[in-house]
C-alpha positions in Angstrom: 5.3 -0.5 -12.1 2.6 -3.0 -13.4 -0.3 -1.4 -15.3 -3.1 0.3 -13.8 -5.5 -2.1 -11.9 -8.4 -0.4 -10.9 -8.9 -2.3 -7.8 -5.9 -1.2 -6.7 -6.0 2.1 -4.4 -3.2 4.3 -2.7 -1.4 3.6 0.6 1.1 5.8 2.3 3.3 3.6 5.3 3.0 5.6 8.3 6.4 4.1 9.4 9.0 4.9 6.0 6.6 7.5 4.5 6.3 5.1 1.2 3.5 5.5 -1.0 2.2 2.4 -2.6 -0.8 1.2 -4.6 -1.9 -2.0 -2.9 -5.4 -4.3 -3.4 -7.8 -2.8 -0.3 -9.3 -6.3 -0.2 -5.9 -8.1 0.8 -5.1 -8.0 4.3 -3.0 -7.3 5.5 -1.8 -4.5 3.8 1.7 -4.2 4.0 4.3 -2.0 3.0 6.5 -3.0 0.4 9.4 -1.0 1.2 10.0 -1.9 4.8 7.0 -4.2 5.8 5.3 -2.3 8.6 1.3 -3.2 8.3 1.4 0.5 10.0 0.1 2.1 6.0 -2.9 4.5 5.7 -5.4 5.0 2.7 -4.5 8.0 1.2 
């Protein structure tokens, strides 16, 4: 995984249960396992 970016928060996809750090400012956010844009802040 890259190094920490603290602009970068946690996402969990509601769809594959993957949990991913991800910008909050890009949208949309998408899961980078299976590509749903069905992810939630966690």
């Amino acid at each position: 995984m890259d190094d920490y970016d603290p602009n970068k928060v946690y996402f969990r996809c509601n769809t594959c249960d993957f949990l991913f750090m991800e910008d909050p400012e890009r949208f949309p956010v998408m899961c980078p396992q299976c590509g749903s844009e069905n992810v939630s802040r966690s």
